[in-house]
N, CA, C and O of each residue as an XYZ file, in Angstrom:
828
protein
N      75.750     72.334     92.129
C      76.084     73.672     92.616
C      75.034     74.130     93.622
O      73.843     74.284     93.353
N      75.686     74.359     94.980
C      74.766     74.740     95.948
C      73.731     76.235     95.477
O      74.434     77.180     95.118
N      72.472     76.460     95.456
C      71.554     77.385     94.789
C      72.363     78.290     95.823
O      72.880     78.036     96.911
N      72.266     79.459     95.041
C      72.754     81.134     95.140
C      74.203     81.420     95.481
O      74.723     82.269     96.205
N      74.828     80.165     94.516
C      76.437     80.082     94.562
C      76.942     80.718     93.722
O      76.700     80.277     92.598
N      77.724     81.824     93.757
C      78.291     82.364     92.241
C      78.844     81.388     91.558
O      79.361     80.519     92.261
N      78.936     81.176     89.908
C      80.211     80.576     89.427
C      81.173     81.142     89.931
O      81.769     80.616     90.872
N      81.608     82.550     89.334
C      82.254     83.221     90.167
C      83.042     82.971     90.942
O      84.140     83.314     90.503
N      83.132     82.415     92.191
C      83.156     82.329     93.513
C      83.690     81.289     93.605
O      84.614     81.321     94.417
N      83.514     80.220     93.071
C      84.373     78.585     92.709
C      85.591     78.676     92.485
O      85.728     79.833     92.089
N      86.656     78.146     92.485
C      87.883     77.646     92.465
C      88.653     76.028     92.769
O      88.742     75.293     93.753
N      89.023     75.985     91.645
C      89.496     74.000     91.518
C      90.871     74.198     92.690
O      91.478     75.267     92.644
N      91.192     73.420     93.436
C      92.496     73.809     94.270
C      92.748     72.485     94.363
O      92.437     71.969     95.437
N      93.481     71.424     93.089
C      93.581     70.275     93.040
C      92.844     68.935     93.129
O      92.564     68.255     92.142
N      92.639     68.707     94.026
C      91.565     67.668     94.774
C      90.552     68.254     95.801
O      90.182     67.514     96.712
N      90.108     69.438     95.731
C      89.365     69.959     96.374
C      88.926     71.528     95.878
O      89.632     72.310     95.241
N      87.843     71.693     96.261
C      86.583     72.892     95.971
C      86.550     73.779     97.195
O      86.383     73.359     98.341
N      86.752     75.250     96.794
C      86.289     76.140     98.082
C      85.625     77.196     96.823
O      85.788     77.454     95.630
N      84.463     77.735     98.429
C      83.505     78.673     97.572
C      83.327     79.320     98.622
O      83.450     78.954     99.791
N      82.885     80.787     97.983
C      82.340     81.734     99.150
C      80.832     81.694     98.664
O      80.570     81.932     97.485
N      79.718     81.352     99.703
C      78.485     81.997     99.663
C      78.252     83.017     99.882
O      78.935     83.822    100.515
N      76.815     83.222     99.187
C      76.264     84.435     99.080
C      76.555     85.302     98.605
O      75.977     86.297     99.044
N      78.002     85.674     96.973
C      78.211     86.618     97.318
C      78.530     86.290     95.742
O      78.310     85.138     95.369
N      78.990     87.156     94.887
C      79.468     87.656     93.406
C      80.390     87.911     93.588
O      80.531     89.111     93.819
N      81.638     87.065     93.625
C      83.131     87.723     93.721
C      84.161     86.921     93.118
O      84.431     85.754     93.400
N      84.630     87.554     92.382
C      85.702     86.341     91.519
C      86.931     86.278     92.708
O      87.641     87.238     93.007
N      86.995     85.160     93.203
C      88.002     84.799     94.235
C      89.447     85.080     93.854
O      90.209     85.655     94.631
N      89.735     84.752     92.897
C      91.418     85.290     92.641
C      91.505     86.894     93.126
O      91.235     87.821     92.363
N      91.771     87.004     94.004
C      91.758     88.490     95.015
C      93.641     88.548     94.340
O      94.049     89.602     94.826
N      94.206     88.250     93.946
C      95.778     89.193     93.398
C      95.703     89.512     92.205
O      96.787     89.754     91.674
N      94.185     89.664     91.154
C      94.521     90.451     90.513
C      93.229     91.129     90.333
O      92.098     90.679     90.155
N      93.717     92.411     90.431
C      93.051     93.705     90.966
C      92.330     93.887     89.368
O      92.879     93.600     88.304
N      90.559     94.603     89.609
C      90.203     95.217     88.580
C      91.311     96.271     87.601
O      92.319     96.817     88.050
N      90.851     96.356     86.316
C      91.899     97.318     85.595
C      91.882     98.456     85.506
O      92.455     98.940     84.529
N      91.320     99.227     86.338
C      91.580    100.827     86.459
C      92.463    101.283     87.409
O      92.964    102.405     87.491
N      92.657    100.060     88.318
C      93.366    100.000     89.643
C      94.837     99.969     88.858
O      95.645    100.767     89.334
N      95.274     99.247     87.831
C      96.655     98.941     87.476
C      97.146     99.446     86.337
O      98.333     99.410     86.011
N      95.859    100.137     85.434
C      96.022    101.383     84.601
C      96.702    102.593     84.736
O      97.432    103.105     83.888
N      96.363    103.125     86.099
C      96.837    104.513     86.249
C      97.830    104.594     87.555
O      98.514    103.601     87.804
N      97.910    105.614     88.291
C      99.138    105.609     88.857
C      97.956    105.145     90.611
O      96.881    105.692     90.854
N      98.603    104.092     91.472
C      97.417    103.828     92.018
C      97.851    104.681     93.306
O      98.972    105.140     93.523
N      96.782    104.781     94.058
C      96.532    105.529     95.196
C      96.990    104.555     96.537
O      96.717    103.355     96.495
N      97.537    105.000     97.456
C      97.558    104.235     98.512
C      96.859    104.999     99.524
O      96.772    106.220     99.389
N      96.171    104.204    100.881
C      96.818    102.401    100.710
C      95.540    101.664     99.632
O      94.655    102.231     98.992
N      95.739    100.792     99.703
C      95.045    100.017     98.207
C      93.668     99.769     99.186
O      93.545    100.053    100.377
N      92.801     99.219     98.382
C      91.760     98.773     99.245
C      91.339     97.121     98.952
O      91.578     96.437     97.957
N      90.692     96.802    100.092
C      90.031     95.233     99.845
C      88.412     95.317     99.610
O      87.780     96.350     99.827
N      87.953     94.370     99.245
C      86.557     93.878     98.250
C      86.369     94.380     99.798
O      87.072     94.649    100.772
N      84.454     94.328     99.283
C      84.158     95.081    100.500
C      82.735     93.873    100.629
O      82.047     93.756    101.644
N      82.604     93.323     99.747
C      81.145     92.069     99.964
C      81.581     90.910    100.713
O      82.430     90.117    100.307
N      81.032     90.845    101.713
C      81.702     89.446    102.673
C      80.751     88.464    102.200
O      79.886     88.633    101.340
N      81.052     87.250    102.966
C      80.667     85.918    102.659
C      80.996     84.857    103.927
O      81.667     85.296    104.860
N      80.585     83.636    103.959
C      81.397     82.392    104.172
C      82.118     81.515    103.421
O      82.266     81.705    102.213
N      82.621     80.503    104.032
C      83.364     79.590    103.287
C      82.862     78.468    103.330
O      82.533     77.918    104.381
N      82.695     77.822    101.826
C      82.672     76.106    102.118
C      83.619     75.380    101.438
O      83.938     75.550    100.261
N      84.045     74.602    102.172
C      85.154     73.627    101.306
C      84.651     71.932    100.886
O      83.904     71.340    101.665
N      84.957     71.507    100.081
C      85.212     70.229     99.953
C      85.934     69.082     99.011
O      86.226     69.549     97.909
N      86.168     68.171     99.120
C      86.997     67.393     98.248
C      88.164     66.781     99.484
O      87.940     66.635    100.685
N      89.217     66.547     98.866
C      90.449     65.576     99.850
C      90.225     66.495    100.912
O      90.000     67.695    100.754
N      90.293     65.894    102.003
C      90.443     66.316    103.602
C      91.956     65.940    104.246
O      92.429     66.266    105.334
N      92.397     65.321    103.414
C      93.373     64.533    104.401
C      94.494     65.700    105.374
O      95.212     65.204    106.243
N      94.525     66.951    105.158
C      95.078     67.794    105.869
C      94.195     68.795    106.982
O      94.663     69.470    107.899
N      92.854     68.650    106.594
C      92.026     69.429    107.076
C      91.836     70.752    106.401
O      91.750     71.893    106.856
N      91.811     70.458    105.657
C      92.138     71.828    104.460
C      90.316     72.178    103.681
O      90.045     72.942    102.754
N      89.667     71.565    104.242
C      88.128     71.570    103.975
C      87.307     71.623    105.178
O      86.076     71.634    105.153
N      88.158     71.663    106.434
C      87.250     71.292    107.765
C      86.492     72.516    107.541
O      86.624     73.165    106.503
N      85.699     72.852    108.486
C      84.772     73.937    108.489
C      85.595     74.299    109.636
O      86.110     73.530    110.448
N      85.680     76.238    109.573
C      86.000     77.236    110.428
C      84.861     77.538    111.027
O      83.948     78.009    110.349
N      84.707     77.330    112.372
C      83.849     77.537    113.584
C      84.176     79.065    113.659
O      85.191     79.641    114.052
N      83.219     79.449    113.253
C      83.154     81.624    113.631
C      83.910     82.871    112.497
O      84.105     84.084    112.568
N      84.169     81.841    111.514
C      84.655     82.694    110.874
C      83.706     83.037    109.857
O      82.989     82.219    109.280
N      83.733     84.834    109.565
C      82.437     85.034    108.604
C      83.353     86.297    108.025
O      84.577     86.418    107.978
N      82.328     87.157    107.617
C      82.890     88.002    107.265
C      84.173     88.294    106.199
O      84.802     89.352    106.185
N      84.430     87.156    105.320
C      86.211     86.488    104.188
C      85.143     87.492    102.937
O      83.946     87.621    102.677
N      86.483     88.038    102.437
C      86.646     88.904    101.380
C      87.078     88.424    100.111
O      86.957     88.816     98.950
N      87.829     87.081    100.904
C      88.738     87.106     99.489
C      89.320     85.312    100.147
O      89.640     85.144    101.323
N      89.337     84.258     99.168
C      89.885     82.954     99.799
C      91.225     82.319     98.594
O      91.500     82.547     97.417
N      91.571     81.775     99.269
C      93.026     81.334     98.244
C      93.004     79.641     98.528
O      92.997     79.368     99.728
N      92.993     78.556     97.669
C      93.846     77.188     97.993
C      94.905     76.795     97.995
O      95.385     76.795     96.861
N      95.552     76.436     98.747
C      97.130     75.925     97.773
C      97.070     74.552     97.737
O      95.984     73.978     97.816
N      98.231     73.886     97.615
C      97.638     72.273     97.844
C      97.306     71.591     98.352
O      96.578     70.762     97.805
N      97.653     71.471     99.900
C      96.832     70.996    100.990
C      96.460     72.113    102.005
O      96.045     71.736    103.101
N      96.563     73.470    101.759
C      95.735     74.297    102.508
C      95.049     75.415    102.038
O      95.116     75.736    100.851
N      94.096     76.327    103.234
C      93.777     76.970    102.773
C      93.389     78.309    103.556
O      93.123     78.258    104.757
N      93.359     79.822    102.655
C      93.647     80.949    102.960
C      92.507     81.989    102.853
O      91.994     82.250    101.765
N      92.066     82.666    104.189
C      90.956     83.178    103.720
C      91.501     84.659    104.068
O      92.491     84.770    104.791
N      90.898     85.702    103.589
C      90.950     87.319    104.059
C      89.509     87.907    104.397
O      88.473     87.981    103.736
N      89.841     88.280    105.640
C      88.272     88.942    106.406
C      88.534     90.666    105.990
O      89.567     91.237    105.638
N      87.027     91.225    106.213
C      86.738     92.281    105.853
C      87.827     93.192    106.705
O      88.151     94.343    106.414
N      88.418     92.258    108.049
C      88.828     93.888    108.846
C      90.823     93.441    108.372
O      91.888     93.479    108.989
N      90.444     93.110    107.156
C      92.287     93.094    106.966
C      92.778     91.848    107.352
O      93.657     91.387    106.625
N      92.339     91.017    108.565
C      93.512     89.829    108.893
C      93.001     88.665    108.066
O      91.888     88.536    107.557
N      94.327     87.619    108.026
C      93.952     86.660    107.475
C      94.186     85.138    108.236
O      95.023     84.923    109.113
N      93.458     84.384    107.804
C      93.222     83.114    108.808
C      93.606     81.721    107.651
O      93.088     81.675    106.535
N      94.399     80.861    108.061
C      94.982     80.049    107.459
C      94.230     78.503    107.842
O      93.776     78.518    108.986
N      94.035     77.309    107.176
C      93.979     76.071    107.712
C      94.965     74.823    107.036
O      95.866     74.960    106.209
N      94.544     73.756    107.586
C      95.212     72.499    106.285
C      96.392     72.294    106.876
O      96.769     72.579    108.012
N      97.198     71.516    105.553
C      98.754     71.199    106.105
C      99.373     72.232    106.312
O      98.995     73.297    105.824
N     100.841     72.098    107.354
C     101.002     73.745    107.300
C     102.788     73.058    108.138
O     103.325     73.491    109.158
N     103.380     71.659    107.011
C     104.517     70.900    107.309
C     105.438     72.375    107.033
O     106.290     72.545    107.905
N     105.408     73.127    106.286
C     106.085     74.050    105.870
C     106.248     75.543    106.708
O     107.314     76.104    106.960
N     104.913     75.999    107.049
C     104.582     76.729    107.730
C     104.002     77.537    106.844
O     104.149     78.749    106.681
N     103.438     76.891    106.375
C     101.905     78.217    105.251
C     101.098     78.886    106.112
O     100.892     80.076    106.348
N     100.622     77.691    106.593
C      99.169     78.435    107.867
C      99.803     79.401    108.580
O      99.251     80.497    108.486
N     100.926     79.364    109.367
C     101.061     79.804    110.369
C     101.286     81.363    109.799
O     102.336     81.775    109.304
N      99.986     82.175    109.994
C     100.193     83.851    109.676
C     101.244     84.545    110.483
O     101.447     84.220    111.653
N     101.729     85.226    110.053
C     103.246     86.043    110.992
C     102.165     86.682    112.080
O     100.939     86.628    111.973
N     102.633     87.066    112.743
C     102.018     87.306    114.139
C     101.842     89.008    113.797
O     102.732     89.748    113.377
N     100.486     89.360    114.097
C     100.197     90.879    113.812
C      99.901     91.260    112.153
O      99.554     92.261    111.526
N     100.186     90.120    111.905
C      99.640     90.533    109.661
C      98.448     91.506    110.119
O      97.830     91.156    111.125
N      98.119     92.525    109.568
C      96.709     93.502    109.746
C      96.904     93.989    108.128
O      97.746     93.640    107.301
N      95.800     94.918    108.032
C      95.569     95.762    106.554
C      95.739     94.985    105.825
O      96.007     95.728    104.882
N      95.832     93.818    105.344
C      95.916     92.688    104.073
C      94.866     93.042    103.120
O      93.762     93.420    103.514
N      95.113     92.954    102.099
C      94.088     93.413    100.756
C      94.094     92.175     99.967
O      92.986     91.855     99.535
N      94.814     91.608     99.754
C      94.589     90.297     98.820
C      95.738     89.332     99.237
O      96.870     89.748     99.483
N      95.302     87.726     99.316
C      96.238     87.172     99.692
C      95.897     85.883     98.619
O      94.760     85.649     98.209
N      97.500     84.847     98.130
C      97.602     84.135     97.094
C      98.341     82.642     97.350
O      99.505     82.640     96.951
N      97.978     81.632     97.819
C      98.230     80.675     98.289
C      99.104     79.770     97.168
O      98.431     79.243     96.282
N     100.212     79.609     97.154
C     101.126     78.781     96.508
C     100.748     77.271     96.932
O      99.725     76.833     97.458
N     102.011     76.590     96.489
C     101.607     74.833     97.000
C     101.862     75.052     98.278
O     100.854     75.203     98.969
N     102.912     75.119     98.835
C     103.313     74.834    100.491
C     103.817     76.767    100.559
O     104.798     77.071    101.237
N     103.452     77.278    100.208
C     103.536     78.389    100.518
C     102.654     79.820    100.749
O     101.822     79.818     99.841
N     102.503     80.856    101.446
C     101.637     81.903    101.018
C     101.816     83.436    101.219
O     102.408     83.878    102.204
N     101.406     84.052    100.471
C     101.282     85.430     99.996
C     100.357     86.492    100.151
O      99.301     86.478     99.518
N     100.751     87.750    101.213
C      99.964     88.671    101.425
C     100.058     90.129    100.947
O     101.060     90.687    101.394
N      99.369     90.813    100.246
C      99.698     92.260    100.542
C      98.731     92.967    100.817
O      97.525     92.904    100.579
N      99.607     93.888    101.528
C      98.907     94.979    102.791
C      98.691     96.014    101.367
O      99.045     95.972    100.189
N      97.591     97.297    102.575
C      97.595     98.264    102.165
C      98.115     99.379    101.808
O      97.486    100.394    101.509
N      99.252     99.246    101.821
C     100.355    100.053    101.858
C     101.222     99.656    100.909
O     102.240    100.344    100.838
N     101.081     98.285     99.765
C     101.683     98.005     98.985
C     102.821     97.369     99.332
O     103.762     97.360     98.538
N     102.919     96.686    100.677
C     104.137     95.555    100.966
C     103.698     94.230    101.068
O     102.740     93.944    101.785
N     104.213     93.529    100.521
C     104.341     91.959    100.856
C     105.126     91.330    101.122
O     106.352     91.281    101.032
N     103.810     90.420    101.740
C     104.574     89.806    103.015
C     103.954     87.918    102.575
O     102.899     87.468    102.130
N     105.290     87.294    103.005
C     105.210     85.882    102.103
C     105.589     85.206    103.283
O     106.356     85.616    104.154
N     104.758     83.738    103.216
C     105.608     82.765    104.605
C     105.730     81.375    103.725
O     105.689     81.241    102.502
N     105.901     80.343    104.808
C     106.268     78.850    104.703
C     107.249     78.735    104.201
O     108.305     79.201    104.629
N     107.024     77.681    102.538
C     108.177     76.757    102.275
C     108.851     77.958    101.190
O     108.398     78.760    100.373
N     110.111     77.588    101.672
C     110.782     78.823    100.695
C     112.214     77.953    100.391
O     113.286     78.508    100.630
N     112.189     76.687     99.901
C     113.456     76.631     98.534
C     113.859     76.714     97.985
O     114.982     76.353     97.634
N     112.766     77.502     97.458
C     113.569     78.251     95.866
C     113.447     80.181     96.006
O     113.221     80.866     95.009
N     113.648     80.792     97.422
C     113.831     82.058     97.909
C     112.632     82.628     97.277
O     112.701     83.688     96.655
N     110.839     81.555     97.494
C     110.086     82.283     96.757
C     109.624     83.049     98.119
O     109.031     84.104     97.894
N     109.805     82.674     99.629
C     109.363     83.837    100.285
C     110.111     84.757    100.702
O     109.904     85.309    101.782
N     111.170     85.091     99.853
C     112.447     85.853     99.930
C     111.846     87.467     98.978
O     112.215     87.792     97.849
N     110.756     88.310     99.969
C     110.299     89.299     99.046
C     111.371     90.159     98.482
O     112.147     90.580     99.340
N     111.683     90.634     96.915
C     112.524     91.205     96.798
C     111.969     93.057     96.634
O     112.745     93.869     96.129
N     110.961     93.364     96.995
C     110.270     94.392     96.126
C     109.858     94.997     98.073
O     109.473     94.369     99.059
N     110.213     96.530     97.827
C     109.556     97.550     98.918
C     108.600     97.812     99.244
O     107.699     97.521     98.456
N     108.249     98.403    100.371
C     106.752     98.889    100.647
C     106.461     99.716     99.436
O     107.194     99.852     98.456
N     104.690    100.520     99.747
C     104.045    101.079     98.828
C     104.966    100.610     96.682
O     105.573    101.379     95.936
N     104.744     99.691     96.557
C     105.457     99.594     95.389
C     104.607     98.382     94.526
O     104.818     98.314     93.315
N     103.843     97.624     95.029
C     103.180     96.732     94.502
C     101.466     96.785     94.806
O     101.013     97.002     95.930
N     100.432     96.494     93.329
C      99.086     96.596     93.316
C      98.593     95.429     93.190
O      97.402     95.311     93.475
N      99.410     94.125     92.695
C      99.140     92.791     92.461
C      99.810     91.726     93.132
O     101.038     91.794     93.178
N      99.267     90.806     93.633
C     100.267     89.086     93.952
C      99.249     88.167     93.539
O      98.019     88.135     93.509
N     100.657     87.094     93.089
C      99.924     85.948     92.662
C     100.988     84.704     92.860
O     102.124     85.026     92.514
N     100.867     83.382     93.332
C     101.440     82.939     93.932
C     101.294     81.569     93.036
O     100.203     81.236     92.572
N     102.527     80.786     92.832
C     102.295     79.457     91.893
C     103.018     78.636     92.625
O     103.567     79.013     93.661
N     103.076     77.741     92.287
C     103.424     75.990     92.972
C     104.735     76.533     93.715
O     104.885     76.482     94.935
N     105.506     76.971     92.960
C     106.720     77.313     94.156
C     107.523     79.022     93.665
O     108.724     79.208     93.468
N     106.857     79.638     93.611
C     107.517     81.162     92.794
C     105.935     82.278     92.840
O     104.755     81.941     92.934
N     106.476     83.470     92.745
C     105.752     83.955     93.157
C     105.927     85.125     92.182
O     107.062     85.396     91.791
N     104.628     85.996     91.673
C     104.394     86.879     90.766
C     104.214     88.359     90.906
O     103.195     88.000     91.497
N     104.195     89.535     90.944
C     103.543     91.025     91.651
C     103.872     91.840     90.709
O     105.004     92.030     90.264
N     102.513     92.522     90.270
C     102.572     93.824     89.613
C     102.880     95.330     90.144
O     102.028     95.967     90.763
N     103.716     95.662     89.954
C     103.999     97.313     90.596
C     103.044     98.010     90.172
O     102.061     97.785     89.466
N     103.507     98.996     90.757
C     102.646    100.597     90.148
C     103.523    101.265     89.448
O     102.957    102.263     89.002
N     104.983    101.211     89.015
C     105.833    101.949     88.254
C     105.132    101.122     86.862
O     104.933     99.972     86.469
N     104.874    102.809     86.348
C     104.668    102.579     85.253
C     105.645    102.396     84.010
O     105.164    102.247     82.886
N     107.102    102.411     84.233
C     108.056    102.319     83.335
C     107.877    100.612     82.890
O     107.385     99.765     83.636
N     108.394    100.361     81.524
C     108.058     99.034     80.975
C     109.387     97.908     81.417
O     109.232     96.888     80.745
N     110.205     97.830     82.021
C     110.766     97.452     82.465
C     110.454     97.166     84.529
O     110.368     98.239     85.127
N     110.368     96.378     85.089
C     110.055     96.216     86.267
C     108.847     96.268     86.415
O     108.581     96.089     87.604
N     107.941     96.429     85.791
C     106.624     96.849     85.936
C     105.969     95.093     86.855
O     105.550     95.064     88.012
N     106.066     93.964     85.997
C     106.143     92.777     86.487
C     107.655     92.030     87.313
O     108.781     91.936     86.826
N     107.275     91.666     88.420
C     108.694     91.085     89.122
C     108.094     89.417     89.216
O     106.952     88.982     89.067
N     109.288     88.776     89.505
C     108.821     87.228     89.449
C     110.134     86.258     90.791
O     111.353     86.186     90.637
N     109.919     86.101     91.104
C     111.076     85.326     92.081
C     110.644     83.647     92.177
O     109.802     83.052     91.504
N     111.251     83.289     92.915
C     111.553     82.108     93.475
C     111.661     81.038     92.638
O     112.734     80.983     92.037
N     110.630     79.902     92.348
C     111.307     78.495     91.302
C     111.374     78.739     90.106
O     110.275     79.118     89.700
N     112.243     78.705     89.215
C     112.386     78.859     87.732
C     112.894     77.866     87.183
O     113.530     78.058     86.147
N     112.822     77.136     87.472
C     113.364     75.354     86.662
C     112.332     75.270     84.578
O     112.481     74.597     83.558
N     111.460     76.335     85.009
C     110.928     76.357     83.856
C     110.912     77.798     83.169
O     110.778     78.060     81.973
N     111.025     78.361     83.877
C     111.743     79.850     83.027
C     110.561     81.046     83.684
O     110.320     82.172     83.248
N     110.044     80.440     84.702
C     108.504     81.235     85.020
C     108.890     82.085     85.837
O     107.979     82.906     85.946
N     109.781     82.369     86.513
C     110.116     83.735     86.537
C     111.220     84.847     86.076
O     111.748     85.713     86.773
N     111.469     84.472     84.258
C     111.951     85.813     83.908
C     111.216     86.432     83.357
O     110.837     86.339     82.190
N     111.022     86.921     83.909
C     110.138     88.000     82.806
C     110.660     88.368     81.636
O     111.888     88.448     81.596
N     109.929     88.663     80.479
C     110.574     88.987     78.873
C     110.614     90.717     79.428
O     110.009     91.469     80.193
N     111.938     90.722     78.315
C     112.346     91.922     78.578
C     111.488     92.993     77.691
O     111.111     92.603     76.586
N     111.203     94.135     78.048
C     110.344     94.963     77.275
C     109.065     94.913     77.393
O     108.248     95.478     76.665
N     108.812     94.099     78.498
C     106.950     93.721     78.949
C     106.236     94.891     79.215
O     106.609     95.428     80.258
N     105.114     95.611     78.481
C     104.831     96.423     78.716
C     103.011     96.496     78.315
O     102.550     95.683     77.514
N     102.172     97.487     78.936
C     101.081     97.498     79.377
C     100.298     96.630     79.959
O      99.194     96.349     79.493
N     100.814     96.062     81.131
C     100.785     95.332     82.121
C      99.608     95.658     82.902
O      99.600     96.786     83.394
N      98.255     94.633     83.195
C      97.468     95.175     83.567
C      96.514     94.313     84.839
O      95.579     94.730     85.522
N      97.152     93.039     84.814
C      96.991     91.941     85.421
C      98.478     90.631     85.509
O      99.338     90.329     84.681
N      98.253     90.246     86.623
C      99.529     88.844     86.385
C      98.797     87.785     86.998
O      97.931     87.986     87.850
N      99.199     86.434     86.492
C      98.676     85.418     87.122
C      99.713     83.850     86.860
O     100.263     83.518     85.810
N      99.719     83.254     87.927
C     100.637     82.048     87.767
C      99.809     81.227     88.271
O      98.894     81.210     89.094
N     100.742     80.066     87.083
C     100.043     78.578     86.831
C     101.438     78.189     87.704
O     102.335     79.009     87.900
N     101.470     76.531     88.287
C     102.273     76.205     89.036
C     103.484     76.350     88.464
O     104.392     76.595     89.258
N     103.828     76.256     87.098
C     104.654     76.484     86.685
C     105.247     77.405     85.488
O     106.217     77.168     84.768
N     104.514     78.348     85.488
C     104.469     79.459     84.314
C     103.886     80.167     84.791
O     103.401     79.959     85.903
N     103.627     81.877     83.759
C     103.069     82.895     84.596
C     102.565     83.157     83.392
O     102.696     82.600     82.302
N     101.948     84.123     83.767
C     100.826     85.242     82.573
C     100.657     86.442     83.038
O     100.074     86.710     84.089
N     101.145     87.201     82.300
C     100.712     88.940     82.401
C      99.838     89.069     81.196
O      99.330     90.154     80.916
């Protein structure tokens, strides 16, 4: 472990390691501290405010570990399987790696991003304003957002389906789930309630 590396800050992303230096930040940026998803939240949401760099390493074979020439200032970093997703302090986000699908390629003008969640061949942003916004591989309609602006405080993004906590506090809808369900990972159980975090494994979820 490179000296003055958070644990923290580490993340396994298959065959490869990304870390932010210098900095104390648990990298899973889609799920928000719990006071944020406790009460009724305020918009627009906000992003971590401690910057860092990035280091990657492990399989290269996509370029998904190269080093970013000038990029500083990442808030928040995501892996998916052969790429990878960083969020800078002023809102935009910068993509690398394979991108056969079109992961990397950020929609043109993405700004205000608060946390973003890298699927396998896919990825996941939300703004400050509580909309998300999803690109690449979408076979199973996981970048098919079904949920409105100002309406979501969480994303979290799994092998092919995708996860988001609202701010309606009613126990029904509170968690939404779309895209691959070949394993049941996105219905949500009915009656899910005090919902305070979500998180997906490639093929299952957790609230």
């Amino acid at each position: 472990m490179q000296k003055g590396l958070s644990p923290s800050a580490l993340r396994l992303a298959h065959l490869g390691f990304l870390a932010m230096v210098g900095v104390s930040l648990a990298i899973h940026a889609a799920t928000f501290p719990l006071p944020v998803a406790t009460r009724q939240t305020e918009f627009p949401l906000k992003r971590p405010t401690v910057t860092g760099t990035v280091v990657a390493w492990g399989n290269n074979d996509n370029g998904q570990t190269n080093e970013q020439v000038g990029l500083h200032s990442v808030v928040a970093i995501s892996a998916g399987n052969s790429h990878t997703v960083a969020l800078k302090s002023d809102g935009t986000v910068v993509a690398w790696g394979l991108n056969s699908q079109g992961q990397v390629s950020v929609p043109l003008g993405l700004s205000e991003v608060v946390a973003i969640s890298a699927g396998s061949y896919h990825t996941v942003a939300l703004k400050s304003d509580g909309t998300v916004v999803a690109w690449g591989y979408n076979s199973h309609g996981q970048t098919n957002v079904p949920v409105g602006p100002g309406e979501v405080v969480a994303i979290e993004a799994g092998a092919g389906h995708v996860v988001v906590l609202r701010q309606d506090n009613s126990v029904d809808g509170r968690v939404v789930a779309w895209g691959n369900n070949g394993y049941g990972q996105a219905n949500v159980p009915g009656g899910l309630s005090g919902v305070v975090g979500v998180a997906a494994g490639d093929y299952h979820t957790v609230a």
